[in-house]
DSSP file (Angstrom, degrees, kcal/mol; ACC not computed):
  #  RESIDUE AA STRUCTURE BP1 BP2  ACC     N-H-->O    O-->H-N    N-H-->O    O-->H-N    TCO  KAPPA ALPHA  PHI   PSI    X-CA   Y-CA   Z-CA
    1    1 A X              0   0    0      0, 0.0    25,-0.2     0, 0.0    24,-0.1   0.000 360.0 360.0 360.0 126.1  -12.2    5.7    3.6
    2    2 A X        -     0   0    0     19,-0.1    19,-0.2    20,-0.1     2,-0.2  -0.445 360.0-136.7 -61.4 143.4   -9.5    7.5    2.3
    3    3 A X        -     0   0    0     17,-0.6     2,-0.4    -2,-0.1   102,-0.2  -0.519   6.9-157.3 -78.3 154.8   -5.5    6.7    2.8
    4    4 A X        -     0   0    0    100,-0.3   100,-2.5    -2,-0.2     2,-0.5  -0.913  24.9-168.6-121.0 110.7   -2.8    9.0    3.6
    5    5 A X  E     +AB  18 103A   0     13,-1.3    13,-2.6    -2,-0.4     2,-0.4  -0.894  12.3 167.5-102.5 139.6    0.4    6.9    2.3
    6    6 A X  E     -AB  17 102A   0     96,-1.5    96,-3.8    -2,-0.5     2,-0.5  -0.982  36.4-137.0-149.5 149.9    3.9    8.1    3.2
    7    7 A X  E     + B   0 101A   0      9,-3.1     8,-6.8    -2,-0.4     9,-0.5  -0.808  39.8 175.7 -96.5 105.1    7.8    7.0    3.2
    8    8 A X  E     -AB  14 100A   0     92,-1.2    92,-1.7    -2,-0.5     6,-0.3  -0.974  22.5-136.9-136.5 145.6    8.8    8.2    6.2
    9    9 A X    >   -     0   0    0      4,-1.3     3,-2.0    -2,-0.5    90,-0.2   0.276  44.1 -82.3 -90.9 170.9   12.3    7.7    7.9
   10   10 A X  T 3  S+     0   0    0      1,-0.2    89,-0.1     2,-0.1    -1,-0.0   0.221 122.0  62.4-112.2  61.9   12.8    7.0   11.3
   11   11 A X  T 3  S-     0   0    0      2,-0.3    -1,-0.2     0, 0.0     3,-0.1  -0.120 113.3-107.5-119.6  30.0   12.5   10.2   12.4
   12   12 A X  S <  S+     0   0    0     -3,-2.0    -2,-0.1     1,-0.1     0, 0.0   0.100  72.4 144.8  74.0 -26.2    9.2   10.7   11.4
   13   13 A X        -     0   0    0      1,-0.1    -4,-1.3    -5,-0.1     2,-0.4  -0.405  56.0-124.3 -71.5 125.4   10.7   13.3    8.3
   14   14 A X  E     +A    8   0A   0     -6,-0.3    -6,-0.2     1,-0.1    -1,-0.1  -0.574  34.5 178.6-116.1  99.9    8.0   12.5    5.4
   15   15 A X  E     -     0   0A   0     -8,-6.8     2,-0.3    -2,-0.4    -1,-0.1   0.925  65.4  -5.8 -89.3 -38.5   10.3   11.4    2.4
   16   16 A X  E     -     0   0A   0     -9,-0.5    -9,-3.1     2,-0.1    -1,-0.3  -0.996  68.5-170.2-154.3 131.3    7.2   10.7   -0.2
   17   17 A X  E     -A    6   0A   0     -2,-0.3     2,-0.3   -11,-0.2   -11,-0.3  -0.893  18.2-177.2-145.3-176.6    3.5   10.7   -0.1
   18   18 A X  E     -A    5   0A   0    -13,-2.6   -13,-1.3    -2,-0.2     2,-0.3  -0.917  15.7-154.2-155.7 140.4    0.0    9.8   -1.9
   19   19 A X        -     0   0    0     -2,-0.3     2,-2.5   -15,-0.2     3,-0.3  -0.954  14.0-147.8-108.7 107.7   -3.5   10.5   -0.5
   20   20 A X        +     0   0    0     -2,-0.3   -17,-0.6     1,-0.2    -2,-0.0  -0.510  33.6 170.3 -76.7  92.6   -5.9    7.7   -2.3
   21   21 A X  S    S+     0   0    0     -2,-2.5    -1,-0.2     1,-0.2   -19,-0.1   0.807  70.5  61.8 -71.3 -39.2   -8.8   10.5   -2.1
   22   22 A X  S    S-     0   0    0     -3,-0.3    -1,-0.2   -21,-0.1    -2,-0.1   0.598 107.4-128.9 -45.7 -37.5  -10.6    8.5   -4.0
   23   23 A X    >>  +     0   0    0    -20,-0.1     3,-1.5    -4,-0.1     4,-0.6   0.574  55.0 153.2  51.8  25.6  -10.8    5.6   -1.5
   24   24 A X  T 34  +     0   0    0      1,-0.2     3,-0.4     2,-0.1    55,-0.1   0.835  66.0  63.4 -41.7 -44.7   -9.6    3.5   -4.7
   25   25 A X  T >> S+     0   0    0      1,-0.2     3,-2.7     2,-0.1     4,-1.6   0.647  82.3  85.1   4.2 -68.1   -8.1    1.2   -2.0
   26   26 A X  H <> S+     0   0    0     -3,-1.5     4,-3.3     1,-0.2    -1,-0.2   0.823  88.7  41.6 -19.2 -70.7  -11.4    0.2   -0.5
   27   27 A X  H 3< S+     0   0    0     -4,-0.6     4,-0.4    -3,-0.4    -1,-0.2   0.363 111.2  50.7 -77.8  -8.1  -12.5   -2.3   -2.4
   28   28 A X  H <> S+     0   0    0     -3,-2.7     4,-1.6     2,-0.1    -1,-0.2   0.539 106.8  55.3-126.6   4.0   -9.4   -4.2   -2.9
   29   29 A X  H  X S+     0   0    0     -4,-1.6     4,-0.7     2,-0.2    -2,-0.2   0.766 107.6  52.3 -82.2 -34.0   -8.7   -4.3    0.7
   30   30 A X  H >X S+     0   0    0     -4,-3.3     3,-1.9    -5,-0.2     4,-1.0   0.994 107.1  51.6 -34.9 -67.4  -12.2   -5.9    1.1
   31   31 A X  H >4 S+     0   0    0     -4,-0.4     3,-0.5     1,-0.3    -2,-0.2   0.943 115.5  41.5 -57.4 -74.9  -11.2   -8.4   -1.6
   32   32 A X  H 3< S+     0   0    0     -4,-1.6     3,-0.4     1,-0.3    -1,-0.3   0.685 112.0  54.7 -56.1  -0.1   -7.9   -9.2    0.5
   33   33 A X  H << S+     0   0    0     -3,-1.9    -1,-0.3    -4,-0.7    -2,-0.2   0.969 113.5  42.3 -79.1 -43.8   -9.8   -9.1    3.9
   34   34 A X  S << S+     0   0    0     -4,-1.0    -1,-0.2    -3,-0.5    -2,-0.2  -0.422 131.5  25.8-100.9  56.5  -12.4  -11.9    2.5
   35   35 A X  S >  S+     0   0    0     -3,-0.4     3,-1.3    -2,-0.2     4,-0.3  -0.131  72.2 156.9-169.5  86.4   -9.6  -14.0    0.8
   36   36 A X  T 3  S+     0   0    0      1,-0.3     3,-0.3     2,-0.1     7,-0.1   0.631  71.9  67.9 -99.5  18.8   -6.3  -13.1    3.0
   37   37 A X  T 3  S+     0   0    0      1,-0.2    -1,-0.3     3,-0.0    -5,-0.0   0.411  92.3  63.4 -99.1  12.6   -4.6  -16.4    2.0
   38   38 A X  S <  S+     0   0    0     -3,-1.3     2,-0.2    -6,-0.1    -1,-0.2   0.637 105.6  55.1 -70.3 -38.4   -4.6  -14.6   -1.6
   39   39 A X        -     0   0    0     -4,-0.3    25,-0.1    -3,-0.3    22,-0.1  -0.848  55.7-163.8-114.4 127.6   -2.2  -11.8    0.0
   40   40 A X  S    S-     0   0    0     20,-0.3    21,-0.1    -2,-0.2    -1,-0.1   0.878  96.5  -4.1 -74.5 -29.2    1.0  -11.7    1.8
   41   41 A X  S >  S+     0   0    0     19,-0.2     3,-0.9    20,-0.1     4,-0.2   0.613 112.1  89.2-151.2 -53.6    0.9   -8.1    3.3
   42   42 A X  G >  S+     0   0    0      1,-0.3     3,-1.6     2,-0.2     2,-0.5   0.866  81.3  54.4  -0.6 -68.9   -2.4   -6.7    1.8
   43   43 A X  G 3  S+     0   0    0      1,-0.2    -1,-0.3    -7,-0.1    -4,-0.1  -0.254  99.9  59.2 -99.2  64.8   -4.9   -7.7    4.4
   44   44 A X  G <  S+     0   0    0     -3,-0.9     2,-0.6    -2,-0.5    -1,-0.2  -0.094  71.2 105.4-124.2  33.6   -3.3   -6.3    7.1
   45   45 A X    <   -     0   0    0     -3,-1.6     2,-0.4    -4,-0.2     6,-0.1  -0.803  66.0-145.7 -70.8 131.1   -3.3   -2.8    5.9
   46   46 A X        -     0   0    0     -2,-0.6     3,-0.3    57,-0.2     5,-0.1  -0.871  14.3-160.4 -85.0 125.3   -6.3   -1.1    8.2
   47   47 A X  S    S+     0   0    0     -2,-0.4    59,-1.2     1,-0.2    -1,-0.1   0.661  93.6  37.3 -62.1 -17.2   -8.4    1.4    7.0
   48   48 A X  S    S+     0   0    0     57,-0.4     2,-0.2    58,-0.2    -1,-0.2   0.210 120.5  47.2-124.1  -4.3   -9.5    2.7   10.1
   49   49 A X  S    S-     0   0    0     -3,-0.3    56,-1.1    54,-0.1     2,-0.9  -0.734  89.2 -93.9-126.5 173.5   -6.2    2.3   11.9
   50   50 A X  E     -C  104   0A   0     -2,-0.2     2,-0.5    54,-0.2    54,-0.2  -0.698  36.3-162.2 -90.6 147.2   -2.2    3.1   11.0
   51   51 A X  E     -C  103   0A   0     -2,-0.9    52,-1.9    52,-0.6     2,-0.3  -0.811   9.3-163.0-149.3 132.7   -0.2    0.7    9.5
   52   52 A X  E     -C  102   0A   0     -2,-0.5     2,-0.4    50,-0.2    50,-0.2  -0.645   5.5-175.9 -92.4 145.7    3.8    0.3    9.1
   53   53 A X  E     -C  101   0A   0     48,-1.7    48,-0.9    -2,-0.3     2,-0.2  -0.990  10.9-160.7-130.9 161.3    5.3   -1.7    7.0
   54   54 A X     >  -     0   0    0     -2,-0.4     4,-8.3    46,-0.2    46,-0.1  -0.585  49.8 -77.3-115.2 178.4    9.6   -1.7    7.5
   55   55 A X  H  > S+     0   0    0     44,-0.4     4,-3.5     1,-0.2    -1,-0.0   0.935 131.9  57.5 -33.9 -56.2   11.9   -3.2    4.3
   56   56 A X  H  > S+     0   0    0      1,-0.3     4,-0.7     2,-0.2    -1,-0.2   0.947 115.5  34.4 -48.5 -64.9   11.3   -6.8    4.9
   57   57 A X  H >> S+     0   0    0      1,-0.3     3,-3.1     2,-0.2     4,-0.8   0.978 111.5  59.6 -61.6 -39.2    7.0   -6.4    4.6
   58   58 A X  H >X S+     0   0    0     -4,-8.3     3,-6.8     1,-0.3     4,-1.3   0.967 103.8  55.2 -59.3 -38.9    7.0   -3.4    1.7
   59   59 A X  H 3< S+     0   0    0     -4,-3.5    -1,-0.3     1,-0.3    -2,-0.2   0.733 115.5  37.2 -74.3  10.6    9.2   -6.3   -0.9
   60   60 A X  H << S+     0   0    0     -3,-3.1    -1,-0.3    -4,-0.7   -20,-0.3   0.064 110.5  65.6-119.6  20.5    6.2   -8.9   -0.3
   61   61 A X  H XX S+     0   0    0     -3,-6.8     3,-3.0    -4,-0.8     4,-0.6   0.755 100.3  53.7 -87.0 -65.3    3.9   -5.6   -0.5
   62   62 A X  H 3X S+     0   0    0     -4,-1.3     4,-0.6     1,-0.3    -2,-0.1   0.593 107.5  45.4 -32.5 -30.3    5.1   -5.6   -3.9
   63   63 A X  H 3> S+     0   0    0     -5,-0.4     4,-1.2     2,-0.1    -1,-0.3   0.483 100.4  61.5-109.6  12.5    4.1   -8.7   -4.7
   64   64 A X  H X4 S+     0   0    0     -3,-3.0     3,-2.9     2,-0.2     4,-0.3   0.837 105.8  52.4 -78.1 -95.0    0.9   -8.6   -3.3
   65   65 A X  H 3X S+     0   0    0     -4,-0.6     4,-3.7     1,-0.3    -3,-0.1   0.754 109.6  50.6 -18.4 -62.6    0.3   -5.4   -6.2
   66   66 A X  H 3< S+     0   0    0     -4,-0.6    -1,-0.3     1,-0.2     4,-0.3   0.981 113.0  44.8 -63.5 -45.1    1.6   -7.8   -9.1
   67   67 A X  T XX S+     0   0    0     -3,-2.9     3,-3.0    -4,-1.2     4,-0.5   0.946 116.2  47.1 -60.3 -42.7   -1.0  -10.6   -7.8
   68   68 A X  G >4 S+     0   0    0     -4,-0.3     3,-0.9     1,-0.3    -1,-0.2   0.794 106.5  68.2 -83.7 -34.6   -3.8   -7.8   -7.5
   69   69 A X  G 3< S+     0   0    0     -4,-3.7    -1,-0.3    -5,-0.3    -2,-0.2   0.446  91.9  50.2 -81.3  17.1   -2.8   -6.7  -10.8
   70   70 A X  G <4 S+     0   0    0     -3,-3.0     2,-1.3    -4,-0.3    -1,-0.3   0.210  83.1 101.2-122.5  19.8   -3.8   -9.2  -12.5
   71   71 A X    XX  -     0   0    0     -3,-0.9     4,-1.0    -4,-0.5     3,-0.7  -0.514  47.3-171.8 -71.6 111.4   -7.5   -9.3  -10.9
   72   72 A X  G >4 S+     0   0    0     -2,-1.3     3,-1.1     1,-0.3    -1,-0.2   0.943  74.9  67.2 -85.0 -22.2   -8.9   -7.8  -13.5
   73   73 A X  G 34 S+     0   0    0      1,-0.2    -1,-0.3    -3,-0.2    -2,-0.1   0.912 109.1  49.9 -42.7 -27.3  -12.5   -7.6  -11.3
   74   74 A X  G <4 S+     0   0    0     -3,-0.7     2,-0.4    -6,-0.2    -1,-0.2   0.587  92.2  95.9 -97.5 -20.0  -10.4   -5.4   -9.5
   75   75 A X    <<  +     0   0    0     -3,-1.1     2,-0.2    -4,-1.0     3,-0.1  -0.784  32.4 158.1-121.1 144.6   -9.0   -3.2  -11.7
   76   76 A X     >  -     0   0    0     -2,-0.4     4,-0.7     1,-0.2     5,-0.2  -0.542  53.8-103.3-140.3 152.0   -9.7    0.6  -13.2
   77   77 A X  H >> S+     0   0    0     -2,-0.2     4,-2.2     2,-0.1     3,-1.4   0.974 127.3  50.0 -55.2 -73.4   -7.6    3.0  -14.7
   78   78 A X  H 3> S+     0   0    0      1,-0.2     4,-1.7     2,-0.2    -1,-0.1   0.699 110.4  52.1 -12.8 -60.2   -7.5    5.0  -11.5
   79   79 A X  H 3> S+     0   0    0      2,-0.3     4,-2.3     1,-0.2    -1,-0.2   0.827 113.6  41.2 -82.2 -31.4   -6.5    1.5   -9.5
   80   80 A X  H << S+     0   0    0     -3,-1.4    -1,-0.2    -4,-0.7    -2,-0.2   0.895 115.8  52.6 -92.0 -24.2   -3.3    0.6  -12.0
   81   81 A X  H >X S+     0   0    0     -4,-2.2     4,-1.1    -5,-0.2     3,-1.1   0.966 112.4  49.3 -49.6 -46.6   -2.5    4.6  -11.8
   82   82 A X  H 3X S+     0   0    0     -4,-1.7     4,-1.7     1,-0.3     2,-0.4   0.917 116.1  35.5 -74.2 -50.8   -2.7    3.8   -7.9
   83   83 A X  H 3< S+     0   0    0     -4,-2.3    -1,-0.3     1,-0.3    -2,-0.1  -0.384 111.4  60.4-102.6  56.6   -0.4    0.7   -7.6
   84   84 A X  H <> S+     0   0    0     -3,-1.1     4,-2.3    -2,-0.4    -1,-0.3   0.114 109.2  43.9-104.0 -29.6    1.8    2.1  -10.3
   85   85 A X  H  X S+     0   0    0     -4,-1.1     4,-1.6     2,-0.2    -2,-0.3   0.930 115.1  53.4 -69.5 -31.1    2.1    5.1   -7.5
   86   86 A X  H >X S+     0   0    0     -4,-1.7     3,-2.5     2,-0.2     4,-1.7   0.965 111.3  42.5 -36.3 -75.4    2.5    2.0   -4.7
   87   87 A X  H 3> S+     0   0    0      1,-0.3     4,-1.9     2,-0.2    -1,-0.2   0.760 115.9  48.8 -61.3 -37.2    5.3    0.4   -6.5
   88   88 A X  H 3X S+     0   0    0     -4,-2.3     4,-0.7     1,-0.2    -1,-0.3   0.855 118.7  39.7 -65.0 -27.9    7.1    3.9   -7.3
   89   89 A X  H <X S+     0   0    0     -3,-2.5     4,-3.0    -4,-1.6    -2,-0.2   0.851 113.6  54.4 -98.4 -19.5    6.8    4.9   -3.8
   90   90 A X  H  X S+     0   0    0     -4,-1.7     4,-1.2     2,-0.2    -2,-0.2   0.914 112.8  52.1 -52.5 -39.0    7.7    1.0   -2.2
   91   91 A X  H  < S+     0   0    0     -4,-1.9    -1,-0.2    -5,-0.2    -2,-0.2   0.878 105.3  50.7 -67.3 -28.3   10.7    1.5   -4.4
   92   92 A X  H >X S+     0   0    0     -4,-0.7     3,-1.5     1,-0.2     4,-0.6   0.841 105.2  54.3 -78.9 -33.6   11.4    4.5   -2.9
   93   93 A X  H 3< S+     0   0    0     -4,-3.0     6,-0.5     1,-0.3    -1,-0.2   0.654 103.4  55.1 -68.8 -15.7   11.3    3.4    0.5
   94   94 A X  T 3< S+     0   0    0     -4,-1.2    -1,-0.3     1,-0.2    -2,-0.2   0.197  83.7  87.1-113.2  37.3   13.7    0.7    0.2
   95   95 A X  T <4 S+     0   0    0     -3,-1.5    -1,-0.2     2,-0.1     2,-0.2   0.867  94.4  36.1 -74.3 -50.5   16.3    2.9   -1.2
   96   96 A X  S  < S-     0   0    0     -4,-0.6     3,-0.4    -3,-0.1     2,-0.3  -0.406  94.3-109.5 -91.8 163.9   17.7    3.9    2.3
   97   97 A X  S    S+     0   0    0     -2,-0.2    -1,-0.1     1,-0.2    -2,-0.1  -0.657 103.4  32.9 -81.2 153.8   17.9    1.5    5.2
   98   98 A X  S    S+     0   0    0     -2,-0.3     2,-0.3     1,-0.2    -1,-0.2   0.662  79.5 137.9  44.6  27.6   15.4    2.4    7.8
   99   99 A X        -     0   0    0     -6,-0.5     2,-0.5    -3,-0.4   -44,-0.4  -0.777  34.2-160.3 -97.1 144.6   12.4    3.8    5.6
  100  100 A X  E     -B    8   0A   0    -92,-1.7   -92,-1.2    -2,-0.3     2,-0.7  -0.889   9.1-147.8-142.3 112.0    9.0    2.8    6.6
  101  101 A X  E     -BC   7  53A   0    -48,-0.9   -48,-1.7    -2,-0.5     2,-0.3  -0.654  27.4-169.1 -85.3 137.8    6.0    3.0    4.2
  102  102 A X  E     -BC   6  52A   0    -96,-3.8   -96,-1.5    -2,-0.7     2,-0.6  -0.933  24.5-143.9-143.2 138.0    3.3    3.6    6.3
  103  103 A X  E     -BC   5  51A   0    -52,-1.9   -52,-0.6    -2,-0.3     2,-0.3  -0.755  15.4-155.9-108.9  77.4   -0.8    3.6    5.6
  104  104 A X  E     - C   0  50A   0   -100,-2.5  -100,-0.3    -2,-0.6   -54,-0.2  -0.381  19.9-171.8 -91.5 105.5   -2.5    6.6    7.8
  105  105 A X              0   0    0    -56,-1.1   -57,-0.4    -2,-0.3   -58,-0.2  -0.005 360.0 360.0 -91.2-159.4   -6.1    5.1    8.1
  106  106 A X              0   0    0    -59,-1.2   -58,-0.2  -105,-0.0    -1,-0.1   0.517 360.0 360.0 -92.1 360.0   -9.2    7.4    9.7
């Protein structure tokens, strides 16, 4: 299943976004479903549902992506292209107060 991720404000207003078209995602939210004491923030993105995350969750989303980047089962060009886009758009969200990076599942 494909993402739509976006930084959105809280007025809904779309600051920054990625679609993982690919479903590059997939497979490493498996891996954090079957090991979620691996992950802070990770296994409870839903694929099939939305999920918000506010300041507090994206800066231990951020360290979820450095632990997942160094599974090297896990990891593609495409997938360190993908959480180099994470971390640029996590960054982006915690610029302002009240930005919410948010994971639009099917």
């Amino acid at each position: 299943m494909p993402l739509s991720i976006k930084i959105e404000d809280f007025k809904e207003e779309v600051i920054a976004e990625h679609f993982d078209q690919k479903g590059l995602l997939n497979e490493v939210l498996n891996y954090c479903y079957k090991n979620p004491l691996q992950t802070r923030v990770f296994k409870y993105i839903d694929l099939y549902d939305d999920t918000v995350l506010n300041s507090l969750q994206i800066k231990d989303f951020i360290v979820d992506i450095e632990f997942l980047q160094n599974q090297s089962h896990l990891m593609s060009k495409e997938r360190i292209e993908l959480f180099s886009e994470l971390i640029k758009l996590s960054k982006i969200a915690l610029e302002e107060p009240h930005q919410y990076l948010i994971f639009y599942g099917d």
